[in-house]
C-alpha positions in Angstrom: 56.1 2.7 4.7 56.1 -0.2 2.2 59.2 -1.3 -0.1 57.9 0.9 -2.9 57.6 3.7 -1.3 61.3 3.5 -0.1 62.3 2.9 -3.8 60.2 5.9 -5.3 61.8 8.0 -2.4 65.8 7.0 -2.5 65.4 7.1 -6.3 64.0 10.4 -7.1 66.4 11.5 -4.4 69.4 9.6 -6.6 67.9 10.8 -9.3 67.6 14.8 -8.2 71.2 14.6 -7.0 72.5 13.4 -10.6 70.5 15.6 -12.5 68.2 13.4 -14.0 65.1 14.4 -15.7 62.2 12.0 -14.7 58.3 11.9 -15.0 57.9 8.4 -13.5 59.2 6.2 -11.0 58.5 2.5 -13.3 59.6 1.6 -15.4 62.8 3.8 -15.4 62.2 4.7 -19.1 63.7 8.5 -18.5 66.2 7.9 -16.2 70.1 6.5 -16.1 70.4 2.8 -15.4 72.8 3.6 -12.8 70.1 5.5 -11.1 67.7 3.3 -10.9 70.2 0.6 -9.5 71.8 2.9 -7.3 68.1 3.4 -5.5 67.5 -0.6 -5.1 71.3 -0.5 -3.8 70.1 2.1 -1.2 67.1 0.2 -0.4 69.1 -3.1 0.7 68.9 -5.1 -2.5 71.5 -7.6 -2.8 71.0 -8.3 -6.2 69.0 -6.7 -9.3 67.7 -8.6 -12.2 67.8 -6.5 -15.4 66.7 -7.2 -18.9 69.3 -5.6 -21.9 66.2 -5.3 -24.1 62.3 -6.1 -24.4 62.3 -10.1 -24.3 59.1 -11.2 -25.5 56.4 -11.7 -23.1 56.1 -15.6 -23.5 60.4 -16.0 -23.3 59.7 -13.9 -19.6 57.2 -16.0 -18.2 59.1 -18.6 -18.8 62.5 -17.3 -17.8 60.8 -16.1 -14.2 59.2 -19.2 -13.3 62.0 -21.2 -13.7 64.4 -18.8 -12.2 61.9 -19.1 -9.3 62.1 -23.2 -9.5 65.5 -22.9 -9.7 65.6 -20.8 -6.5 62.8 -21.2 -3.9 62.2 -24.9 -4.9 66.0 -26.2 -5.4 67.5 -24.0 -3.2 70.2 -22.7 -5.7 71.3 -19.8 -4.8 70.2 -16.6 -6.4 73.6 -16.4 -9.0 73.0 -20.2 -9.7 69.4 -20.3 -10.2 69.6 -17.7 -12.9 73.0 -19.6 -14.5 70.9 -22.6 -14.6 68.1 -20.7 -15.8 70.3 -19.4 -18.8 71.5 -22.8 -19.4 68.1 -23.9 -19.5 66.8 -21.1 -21.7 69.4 -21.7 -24.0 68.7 -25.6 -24.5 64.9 -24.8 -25.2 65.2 -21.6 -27.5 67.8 -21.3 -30.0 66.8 -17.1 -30.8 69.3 -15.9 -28.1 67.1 -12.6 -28.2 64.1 -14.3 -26.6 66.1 -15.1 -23.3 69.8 -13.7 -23.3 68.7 -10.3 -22.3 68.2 -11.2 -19.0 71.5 -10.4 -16.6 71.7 -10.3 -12.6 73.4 -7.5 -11.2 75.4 -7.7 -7.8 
């Protein structure tokens, strides 16, 4: 059984136990964000990156490579690569709404 299986499982267990309503697994559009992290939490995941709101598709791209510079290349670890990444968003965009939304959940 692969990783998403797992998920789809432990959340629409989570999911069933609170109550929640759901005709999909993703994106967890009819579900409770504490849900949908509980089931990663379930799964093993250490950490969760989120987004508050819909950050524009160019602003993401952008975000996730160099989170993934940040991280896999420069060997920060996950909590410092994205607080670099934030710094680093925030020096090349001045619209906080194209790359503040992002927020890493422990």
């Amino acid at each position: 059984m692969d990783g998403f299986s797992i998920v789809s499982i432990l959340y629409r267990a989570v999911s069933i136990k609170r109550g929640i309503a759901t005709k999909g697994i993703f994106p967890f559009k009819n579900a409770s964000t504490a849900a949908s992290f509980a089931a990663f939490k379930i799964a093993g995941a250490k950490y969760l990156m989120m987004s508050l709101w819909q950050v524009p598709d160019e602003e993401t791209k952008e975000f996730m490579i160099s989170f993934y510079k940040n991280w896999l290349i420069k060997k920060h670890s996950i909590p410092n690569a994205c607080r670099k990444t934030q710094q680093e968003m925030r020096n090349r965009f001045e619209d906080p709404y194209k790359w503040a939304g992002f927020v890493l959940v422990e």
